[in-house]
RODO-2510 file (C-alpha; in nm, 4 decimals, decimal comma):
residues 131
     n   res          X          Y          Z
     1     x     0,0000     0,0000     0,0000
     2     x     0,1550     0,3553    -0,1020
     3     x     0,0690     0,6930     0,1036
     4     x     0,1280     1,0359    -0,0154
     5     x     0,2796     1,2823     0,2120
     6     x     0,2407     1,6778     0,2120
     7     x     0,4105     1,9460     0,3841
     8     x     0,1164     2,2079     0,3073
     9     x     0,2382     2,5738     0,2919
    10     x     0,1036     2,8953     0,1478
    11     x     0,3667     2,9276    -0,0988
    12     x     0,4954     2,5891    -0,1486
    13     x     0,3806     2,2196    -0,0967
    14     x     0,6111     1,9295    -0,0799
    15     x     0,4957     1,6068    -0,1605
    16     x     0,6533     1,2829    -0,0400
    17     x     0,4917     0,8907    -0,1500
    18     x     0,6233     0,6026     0,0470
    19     x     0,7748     0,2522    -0,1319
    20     x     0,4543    -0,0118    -0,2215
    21     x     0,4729    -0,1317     0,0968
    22     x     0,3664     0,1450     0,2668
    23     x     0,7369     0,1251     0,5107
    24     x     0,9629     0,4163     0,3752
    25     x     0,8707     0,7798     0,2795
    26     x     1,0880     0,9147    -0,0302
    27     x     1,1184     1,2965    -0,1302
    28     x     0,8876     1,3448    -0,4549
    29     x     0,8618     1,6686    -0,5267
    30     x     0,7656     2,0489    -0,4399
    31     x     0,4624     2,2182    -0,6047
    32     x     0,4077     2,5975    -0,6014
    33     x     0,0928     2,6730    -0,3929
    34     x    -0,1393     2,8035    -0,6680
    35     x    -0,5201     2,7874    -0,7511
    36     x    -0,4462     2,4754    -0,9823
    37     x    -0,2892     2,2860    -0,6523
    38     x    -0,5492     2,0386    -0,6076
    39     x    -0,5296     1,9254    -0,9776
    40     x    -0,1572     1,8973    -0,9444
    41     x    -0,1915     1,7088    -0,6658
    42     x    -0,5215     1,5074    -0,8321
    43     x    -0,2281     1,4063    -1,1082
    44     x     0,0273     1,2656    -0,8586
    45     x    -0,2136     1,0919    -0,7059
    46     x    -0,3091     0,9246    -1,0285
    47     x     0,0018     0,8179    -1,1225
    48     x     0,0813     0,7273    -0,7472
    49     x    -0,2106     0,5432    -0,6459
    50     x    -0,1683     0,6043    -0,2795
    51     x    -0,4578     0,4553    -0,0188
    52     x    -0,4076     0,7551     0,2249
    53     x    -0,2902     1,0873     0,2260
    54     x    -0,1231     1,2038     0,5338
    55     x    -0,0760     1,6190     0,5822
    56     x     0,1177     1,7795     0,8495
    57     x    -0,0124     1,9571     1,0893
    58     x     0,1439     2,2113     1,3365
    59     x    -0,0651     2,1090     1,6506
    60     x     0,0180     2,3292     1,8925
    61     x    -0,0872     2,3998     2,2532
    62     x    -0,3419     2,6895     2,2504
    63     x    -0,6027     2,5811     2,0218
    64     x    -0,6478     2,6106     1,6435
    65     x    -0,4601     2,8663     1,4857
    66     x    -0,5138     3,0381     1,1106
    67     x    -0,3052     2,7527     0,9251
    68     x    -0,4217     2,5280     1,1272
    69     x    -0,7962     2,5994     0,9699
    70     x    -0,6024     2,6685     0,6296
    71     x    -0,5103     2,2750     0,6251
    72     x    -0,7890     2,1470     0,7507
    73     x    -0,9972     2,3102     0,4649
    74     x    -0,7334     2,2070     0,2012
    75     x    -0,7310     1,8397     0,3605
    76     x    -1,0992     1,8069     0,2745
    77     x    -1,1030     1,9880    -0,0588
    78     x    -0,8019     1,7407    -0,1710
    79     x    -1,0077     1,4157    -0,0508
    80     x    -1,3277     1,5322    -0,2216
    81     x    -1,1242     1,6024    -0,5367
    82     x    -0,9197     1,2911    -0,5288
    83     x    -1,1619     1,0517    -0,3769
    84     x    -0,8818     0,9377    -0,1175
    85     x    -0,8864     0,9689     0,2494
    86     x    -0,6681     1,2188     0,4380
    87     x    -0,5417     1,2114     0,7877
    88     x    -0,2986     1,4368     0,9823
    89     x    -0,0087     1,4137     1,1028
    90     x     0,1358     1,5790     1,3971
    91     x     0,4270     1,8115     1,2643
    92     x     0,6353     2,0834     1,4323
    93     x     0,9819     2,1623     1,3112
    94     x     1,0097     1,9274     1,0281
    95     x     1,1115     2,2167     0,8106
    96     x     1,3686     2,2738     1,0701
    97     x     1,4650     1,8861     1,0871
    98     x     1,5216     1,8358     0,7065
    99     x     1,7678     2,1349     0,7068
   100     x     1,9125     1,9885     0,9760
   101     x     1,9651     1,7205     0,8134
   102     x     2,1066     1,8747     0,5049
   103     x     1,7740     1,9627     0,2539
   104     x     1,8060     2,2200     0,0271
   105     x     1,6339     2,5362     0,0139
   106     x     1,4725     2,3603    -0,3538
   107     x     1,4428     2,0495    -0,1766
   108     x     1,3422     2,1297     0,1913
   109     x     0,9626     2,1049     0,1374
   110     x     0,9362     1,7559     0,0391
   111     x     1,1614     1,6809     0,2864
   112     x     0,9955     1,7944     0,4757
   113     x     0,6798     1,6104     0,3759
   114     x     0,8493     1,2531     0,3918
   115     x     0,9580     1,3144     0,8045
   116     x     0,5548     1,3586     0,8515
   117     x     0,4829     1,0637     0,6441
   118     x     0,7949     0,8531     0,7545
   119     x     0,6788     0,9693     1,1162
   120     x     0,2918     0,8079     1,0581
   121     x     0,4199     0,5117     0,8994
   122     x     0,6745     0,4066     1,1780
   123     x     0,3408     0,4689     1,4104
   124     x     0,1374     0,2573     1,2032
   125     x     0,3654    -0,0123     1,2224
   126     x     0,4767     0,0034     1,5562
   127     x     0,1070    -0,0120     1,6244
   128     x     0,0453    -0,3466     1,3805
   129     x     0,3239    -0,4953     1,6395
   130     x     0,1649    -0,4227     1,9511
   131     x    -0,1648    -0,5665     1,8395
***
């Protein structure tokens, strides 16, 4: 099973898509945030075939803030335009992490996007084991 990941921003949005089996989360690509995003992303996804699409989210303490909302609406636009289910993933300072670990400034965003979807996979599996 193959997942898409996204790093949503408002100027950029990296995309990351895991190996077949649904275990690793590769870099794909980074897509200019711009009123044709969800049929760029639509096109990914049908050459992809991922079962889920995971989106970072910057859950903070304090309650929801303006991007917060921003991602929530884009989360259900993309699954009602793609037909696939979405589910978020906790993210704060992945941006800061792929730097870290030596991303690009072209590259950082879908870096970016496979920490939160190598982050949810690892969960999902470590949860298969306990049960």
């Amino acid at each position: 099973m193959k997942y898409l990941g996204i790093d949503y921003g408002e100027k950029r949005i990296g995309i990351s898509v895991s190996d077949d089996g649904g275990v690793i989360a590769f870099p794909h690509t980074t897509i200019e945030n711009t009123v044709s995003i969800l049929s760029d992303i639509k096109k990914i996804c049908d050459i992809q075939k991922p079962v889920q699409i995971i989106i970072g989210m910057p859950m903070m303490i304090g309650g929801a803030s303006p991007l917060m909302r921003a991602i929530e609406r884009f989360g259900e636009d993309l699954s009602q335009c793609t037909y696939i289910p979405v589910v978020y993933e906790n993210e704060i300072f992945t941006t800061k992490m792929a730097m870290r670990d030596g991303a690009k400034k072209n590259t950082v965003d879908q870096s970016s996007a496979a920490l939160i979807l190598q982050s949810y996979l690892d969960r999902q599996i470590k949860e298969d084991i306990v049960y």
